[in-house]
MARRO-573160 format. One line per 5 residues: number of its first residue (from 1); for each residue x, y, z of N, C-alpha, C. Coordinates in Angstrom, 3 decimals, always signed. Layout:
N
NUM	X,Y,Z,X,Y,Z,X,Y,Z  ... .
//
This chain:
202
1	-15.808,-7.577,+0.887,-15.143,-8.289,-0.196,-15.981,-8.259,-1.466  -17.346,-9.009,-1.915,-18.245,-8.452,-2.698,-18.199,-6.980,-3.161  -18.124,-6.526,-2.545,-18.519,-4.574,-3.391,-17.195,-4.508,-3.632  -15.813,-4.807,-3.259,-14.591,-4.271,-3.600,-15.063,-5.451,-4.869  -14.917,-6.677,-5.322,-15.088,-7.461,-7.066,-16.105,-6.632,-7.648 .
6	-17.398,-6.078,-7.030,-18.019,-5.680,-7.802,-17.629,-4.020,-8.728  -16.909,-3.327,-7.335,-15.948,-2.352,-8.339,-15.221,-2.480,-9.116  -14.446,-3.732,-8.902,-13.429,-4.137,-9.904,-14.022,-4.682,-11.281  -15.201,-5.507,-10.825,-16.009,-5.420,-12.476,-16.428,-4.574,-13.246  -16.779,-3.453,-12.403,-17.653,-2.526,-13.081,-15.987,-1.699,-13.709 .
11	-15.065,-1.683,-13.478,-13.376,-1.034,-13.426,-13.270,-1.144,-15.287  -13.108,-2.985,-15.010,-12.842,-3.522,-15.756,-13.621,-3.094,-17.251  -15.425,-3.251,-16.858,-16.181,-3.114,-18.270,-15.833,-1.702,-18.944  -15.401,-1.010,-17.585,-15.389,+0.474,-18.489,-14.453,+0.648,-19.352  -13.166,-0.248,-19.000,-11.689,-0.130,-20.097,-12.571,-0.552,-21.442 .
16	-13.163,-1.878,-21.027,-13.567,-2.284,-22.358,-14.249,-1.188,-23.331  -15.416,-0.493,-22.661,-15.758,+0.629,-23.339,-14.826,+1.404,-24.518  -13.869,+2.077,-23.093,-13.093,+3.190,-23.726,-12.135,+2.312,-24.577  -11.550,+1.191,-25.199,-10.939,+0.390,-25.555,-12.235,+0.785,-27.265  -13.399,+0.143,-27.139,-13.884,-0.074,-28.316,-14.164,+1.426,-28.781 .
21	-14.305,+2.690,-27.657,-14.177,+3.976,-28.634,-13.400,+4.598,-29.111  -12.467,+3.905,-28.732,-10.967,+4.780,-29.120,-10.726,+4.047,-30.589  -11.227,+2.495,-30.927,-10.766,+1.875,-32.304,-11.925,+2.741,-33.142  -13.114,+3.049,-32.626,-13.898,+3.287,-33.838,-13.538,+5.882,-33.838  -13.057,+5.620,-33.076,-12.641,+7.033,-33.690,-11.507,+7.086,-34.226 .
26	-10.451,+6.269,-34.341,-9.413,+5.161,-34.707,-10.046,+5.427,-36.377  -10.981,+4.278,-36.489,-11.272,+4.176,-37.974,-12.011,+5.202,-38.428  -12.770,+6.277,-37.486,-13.193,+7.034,-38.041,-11.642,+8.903,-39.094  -10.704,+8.439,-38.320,-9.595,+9.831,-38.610,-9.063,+8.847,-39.790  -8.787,+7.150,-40.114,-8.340,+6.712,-41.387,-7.695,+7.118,-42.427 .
31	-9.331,+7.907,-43.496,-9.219,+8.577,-44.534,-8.410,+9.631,-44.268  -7.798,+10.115,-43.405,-6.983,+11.444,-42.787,-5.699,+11.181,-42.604  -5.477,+9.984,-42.794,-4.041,+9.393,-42.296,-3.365,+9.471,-43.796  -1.639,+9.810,-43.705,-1.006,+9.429,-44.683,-0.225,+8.595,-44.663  +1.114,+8.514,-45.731,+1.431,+7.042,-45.565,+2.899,+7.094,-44.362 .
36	+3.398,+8.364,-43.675,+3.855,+7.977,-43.294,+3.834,+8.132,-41.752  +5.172,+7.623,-41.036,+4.867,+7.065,-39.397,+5.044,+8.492,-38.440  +3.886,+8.034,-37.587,+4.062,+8.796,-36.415,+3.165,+8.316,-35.224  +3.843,+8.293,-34.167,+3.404,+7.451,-32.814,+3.520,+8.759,-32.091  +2.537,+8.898,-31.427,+2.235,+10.025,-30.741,+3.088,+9.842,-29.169 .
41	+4.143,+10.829,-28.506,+4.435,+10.593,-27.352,+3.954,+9.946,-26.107  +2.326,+10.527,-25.931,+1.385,+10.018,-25.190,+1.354,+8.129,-24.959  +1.284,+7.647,-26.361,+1.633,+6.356,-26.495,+2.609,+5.999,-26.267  +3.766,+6.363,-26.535,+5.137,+6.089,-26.106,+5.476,+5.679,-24.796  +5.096,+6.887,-24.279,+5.664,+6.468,-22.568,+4.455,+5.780,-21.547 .
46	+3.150,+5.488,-22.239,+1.867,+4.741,-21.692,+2.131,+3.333,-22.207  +3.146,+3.606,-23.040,+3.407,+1.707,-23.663,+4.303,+1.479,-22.541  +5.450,+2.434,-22.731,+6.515,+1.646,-21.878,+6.281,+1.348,-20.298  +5.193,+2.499,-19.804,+4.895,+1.897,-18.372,+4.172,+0.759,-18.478  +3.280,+0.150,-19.368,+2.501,-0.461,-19.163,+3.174,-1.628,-19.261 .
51	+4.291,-2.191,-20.004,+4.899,-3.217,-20.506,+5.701,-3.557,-18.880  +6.114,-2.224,-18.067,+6.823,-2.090,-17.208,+6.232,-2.521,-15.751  +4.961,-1.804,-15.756,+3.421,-2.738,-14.677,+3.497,-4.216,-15.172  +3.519,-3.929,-16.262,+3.074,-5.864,-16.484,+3.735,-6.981,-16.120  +5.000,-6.446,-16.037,+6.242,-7.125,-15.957,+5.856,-7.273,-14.390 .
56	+6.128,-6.428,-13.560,+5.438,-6.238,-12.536,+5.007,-7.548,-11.852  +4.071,-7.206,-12.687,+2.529,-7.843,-12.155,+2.626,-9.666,-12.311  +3.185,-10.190,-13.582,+3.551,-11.137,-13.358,+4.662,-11.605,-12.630  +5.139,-10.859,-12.497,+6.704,-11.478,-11.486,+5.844,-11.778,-9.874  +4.676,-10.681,-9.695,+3.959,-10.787,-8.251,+3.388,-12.161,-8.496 .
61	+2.464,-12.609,-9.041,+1.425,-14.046,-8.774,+2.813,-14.890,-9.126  +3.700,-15.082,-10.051,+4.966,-15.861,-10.015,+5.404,-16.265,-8.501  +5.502,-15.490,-7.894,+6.118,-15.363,-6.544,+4.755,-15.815,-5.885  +3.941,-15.443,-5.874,+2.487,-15.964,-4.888,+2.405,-17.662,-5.025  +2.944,-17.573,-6.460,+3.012,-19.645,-6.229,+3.736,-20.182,-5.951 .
66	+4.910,-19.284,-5.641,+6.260,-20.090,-5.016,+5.786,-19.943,-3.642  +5.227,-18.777,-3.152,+4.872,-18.747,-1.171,+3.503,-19.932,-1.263  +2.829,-20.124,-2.297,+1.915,-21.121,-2.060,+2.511,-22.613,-1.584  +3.495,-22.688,-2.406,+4.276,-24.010,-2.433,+5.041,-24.308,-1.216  +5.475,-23.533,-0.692,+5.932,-22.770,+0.707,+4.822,-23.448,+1.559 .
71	+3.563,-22.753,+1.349,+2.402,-22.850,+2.599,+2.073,-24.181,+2.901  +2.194,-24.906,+1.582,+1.766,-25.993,+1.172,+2.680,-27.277,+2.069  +3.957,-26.877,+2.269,+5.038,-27.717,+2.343,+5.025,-27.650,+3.912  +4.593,-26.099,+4.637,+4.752,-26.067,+5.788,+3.568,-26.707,+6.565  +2.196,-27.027,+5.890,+1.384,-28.028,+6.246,+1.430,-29.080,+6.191 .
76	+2.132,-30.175,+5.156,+2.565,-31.477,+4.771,+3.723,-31.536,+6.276  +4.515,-30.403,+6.576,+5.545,-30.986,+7.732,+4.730,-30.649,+9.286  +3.034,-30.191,+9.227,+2.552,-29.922,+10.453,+2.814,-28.471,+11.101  +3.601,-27.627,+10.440,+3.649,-26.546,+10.373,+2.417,-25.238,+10.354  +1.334,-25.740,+11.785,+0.374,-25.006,+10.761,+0.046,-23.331,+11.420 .
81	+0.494,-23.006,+12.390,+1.079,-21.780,+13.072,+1.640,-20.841,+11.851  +2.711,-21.939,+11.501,+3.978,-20.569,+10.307,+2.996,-21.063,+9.532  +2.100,-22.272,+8.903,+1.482,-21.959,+7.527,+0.368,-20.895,+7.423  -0.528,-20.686,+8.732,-1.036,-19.634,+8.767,-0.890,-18.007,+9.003  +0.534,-18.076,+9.430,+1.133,-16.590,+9.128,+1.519,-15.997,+7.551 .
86	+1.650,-17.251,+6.925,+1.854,-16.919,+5.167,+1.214,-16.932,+4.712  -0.182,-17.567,+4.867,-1.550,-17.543,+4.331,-2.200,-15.542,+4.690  -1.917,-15.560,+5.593,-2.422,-13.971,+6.219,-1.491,-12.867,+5.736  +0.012,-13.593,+5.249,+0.603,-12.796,+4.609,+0.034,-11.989,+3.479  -0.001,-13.295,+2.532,-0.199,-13.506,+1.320,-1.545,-12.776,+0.762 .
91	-2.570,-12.452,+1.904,-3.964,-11.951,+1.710,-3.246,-11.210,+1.753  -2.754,-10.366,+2.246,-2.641,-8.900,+2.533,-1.904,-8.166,+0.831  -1.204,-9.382,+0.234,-0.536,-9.340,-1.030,-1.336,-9.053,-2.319  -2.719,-9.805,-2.194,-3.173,-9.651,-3.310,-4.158,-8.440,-3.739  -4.040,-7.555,-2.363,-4.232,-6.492,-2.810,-3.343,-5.612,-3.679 .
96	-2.411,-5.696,-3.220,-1.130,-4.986,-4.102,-1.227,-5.543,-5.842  -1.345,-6.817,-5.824,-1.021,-7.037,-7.219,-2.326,-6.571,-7.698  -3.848,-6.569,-7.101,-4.921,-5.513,-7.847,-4.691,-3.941,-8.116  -3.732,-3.397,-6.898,-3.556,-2.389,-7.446,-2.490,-2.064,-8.694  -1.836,-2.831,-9.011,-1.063,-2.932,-10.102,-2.038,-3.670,-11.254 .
101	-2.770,-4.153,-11.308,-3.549,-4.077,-12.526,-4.505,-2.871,-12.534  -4.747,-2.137,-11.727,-5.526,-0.914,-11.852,-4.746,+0.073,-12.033  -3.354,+0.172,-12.153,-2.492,+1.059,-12.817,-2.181,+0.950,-14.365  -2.251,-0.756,-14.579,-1.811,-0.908,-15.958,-3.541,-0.944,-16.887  -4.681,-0.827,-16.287,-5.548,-0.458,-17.029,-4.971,+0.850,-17.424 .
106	-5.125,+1.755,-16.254,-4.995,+3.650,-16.649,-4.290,+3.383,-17.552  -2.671,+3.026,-17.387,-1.894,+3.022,-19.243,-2.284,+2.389,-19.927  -3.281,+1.426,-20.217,-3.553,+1.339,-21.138,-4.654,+2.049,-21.962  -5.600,+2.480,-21.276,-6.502,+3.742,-20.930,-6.045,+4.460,-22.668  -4.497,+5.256,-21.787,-4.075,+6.185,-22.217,-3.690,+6.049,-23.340 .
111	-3.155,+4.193,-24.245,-2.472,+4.055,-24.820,-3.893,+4.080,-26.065  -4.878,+3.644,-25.506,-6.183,+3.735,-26.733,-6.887,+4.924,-27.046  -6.414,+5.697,-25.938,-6.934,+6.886,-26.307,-6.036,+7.931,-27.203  -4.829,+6.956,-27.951,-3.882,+7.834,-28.628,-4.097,+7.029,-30.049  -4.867,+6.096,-30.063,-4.549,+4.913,-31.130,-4.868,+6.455,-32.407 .
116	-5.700,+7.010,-32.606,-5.996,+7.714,-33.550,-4.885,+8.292,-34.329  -3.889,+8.533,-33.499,-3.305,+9.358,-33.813,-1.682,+9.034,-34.336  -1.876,+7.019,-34.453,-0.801,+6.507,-34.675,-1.223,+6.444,-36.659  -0.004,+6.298,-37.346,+0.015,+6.159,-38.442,+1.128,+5.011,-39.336  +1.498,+4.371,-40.059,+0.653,+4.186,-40.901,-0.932,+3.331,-40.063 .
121	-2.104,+3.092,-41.024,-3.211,+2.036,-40.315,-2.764,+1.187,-39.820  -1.532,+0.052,-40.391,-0.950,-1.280,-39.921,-0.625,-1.275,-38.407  -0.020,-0.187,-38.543,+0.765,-0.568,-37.370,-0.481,+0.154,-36.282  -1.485,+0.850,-36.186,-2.656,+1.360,-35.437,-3.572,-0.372,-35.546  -3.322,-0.587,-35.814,-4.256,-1.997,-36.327,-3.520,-2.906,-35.299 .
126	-1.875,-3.087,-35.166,-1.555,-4.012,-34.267,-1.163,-3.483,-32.935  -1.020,-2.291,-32.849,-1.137,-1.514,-31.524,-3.070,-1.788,-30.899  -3.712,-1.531,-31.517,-5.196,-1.930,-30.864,-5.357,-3.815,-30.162  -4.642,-4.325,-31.369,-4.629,-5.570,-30.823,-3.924,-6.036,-29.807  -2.867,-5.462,-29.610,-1.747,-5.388,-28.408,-2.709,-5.112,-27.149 .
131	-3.421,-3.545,-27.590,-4.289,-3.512,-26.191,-5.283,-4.121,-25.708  -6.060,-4.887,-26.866,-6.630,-5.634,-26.224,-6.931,-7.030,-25.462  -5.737,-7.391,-25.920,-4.864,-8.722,-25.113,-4.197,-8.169,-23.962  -3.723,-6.855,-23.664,-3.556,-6.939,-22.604,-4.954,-6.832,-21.726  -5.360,-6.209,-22.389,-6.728,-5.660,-21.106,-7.589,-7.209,-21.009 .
136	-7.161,-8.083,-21.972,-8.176,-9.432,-21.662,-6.989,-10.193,-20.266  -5.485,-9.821,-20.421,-5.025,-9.994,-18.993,-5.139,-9.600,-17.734  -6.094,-8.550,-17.647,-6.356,-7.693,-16.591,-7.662,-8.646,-16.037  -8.130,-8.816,-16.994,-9.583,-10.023,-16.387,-9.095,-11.161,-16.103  -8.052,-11.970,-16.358,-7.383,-12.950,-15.731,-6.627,-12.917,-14.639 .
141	-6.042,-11.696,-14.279,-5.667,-11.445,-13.281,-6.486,-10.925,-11.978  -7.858,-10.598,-12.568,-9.055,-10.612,-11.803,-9.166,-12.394,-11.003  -9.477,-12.829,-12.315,-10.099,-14.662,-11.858,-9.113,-15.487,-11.092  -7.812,-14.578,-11.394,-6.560,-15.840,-10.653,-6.690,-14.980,-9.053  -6.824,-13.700,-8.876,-6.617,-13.468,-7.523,-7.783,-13.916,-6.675 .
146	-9.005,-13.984,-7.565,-10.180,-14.183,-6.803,-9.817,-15.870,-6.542  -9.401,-16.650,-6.987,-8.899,-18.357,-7.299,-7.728,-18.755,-5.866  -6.915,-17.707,-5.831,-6.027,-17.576,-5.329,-6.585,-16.654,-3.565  -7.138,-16.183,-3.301,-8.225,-15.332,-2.236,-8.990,-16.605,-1.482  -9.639,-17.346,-2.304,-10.651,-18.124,-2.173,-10.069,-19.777,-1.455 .
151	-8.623,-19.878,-2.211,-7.627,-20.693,-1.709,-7.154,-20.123,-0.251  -6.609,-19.144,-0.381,-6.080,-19.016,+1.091,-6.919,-18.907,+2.084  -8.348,-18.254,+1.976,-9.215,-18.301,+2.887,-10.110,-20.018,+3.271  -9.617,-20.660,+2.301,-9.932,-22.356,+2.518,-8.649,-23.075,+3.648  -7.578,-22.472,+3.588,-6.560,-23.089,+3.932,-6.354,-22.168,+5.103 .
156	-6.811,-21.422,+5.551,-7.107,-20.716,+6.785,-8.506,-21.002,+7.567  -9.222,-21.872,+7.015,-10.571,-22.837,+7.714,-9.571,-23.898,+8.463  -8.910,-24.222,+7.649,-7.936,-25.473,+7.789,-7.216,-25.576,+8.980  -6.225,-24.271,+8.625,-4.946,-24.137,+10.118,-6.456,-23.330,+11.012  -7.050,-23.469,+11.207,-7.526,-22.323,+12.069,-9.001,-23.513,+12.979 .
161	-8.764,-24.989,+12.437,-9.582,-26.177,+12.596,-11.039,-25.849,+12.625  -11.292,-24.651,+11.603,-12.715,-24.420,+11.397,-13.560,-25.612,+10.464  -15.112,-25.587,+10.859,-15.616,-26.930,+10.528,-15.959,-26.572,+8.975  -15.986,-25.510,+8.669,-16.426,-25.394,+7.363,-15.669,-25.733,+6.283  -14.462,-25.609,+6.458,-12.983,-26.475,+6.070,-13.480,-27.549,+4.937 .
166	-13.086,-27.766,+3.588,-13.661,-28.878,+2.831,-11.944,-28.561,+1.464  -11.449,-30.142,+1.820,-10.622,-30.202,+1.332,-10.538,-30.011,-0.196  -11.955,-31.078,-0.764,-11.612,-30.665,-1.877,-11.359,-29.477,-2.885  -12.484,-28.589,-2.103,-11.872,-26.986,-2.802,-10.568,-27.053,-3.092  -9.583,-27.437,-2.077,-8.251,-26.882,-2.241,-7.421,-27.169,-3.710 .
171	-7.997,-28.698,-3.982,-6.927,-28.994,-5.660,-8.055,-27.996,-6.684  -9.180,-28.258,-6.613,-10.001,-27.394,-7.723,-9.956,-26.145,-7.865  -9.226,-25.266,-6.718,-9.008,-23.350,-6.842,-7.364,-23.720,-7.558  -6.250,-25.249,-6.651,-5.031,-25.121,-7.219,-5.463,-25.269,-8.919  -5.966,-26.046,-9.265,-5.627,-26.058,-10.870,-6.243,-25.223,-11.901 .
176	-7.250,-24.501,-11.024,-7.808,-23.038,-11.519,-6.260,-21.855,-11.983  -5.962,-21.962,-10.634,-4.921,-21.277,-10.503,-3.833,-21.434,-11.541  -3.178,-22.303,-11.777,-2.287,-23.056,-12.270,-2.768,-22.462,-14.229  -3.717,-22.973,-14.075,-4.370,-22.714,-15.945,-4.827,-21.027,-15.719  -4.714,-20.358,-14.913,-4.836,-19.064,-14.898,-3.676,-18.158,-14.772 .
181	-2.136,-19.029,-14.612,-1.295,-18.298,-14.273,-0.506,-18.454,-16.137  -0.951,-19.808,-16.326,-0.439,-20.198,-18.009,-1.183,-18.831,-18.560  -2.507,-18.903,-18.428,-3.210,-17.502,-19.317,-2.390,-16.464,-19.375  -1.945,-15.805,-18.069,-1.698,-14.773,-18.079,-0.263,-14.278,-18.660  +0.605,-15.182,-18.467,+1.957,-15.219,-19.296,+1.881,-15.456,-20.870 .
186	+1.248,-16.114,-21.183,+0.921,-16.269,-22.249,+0.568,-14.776,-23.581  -0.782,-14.518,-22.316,-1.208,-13.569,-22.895,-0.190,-12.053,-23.008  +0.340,-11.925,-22.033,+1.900,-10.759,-22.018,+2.621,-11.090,-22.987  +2.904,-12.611,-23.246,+3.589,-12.715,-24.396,+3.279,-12.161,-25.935  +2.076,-12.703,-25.830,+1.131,-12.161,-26.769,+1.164,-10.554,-27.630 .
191	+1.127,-9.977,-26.056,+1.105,-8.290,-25.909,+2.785,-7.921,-26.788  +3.635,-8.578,-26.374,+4.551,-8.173,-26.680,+5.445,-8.502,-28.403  +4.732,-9.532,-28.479,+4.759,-9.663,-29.812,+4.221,-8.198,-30.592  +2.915,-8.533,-30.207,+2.241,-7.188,-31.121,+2.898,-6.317,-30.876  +3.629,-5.655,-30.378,+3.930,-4.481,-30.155,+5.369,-4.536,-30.656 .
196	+5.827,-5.931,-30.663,+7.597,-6.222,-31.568,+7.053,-5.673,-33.252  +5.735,-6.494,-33.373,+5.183,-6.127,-35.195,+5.250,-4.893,-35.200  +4.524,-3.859,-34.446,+3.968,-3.155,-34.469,+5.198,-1.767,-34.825  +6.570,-2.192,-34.156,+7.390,-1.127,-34.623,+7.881,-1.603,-35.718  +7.797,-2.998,-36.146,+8.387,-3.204,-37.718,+7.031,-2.773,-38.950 .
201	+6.319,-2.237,-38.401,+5.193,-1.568,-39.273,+5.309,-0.268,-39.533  +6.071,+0.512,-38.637,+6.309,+1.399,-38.664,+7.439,+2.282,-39.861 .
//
């Protein structure tokens, strides 16, 4: 578990990288730009998957808090057999939604590595910002699965009457969770704004 977060960190810093070289070769082609529009294909269809992962991706942890609420309800009725078959479910889930943020890095990857080549500056200016609100969602979707991992493996001490079991974790990962799931919608929203400006710049 450790070396799979620690790949995923090291995943993560590298977008950031290629994110800050793509703006400064970005500002370096500028003086080269004229005044009028052109969005390079490459960007085109790396936007629309990415908007299309994202969508994705929040509809998955959406649904992970409705089966939480689920798990939750089937322990309050003593249920703890079926609550621990959804708990073991649900691990097996949050791999999937990592691999869907490791798809919507690559497009976004792709979408900074075209910024150069968008024109007028304005609208290259709110396309960069677009990407980098999303890619600051990709690190939230890091902290909510690790929040959400850390929960189910507490609540599987629990059904499973292991002594290491300590309740209070359970509200302090829920309201982690909870202010990590606001982030992440938020921040898509965010994304999508910029990118509403971004064709009226055009």
């Amino acid at each position: 578990m450790s070396r799979r977060i620690n790949k995923s960190i090291s995943f993560f810093v590298n977008i950031t990288l290629v994110l800050i070289i793509a703006f400064i070769f970005g500002l370096i082609g500028y003086s080269l730009l004229k005044n009028d529009s052109f969005v390079p294909e490459s960007f085109v269809e790396a936007r629309s998957t990415s908007s299309f992962i994202a969508s994705e991706l929040v509809s998955i942890l959406d649904n992970s808090s409705k089966i939480l609420d689920k798990i939750l309800e089937e322990d309050k009725n003593g249920k703890f057999s079926s609550a621990l078959e959804l708990v073991d479910q649900e691990i097996e889930k949050i791999e999937s939604a990592n691999n869907k943020a490791l798809e919507l890095s690559k497009e976004l990857i792709k979408m900074a590595e075209s910024l150069r080549e968008i024109k007028p500056f304005k609208a290259r200016d709110l396309a960069f910002t677009a990407i980098t609100q999303e890619t600051s969602l990709l690190f939230s979707v890091r902290d909510y699965n690790s929040f959400f991992s850390s929960l189910l493996e507490t609540l599987r001490l629990k059904f499973t009457d292991d002594v290491r079991y300590n309740d209070d974790n359970i509200q302090t990962l829920m309201k982690k969770m909870n202010e990590g799931a606001k982030e992440i919608n938020s921040i898509n929203e965010s994304f999508n704004q910029e990118l509403k400006a971004f064709d009226k710049a055009l």
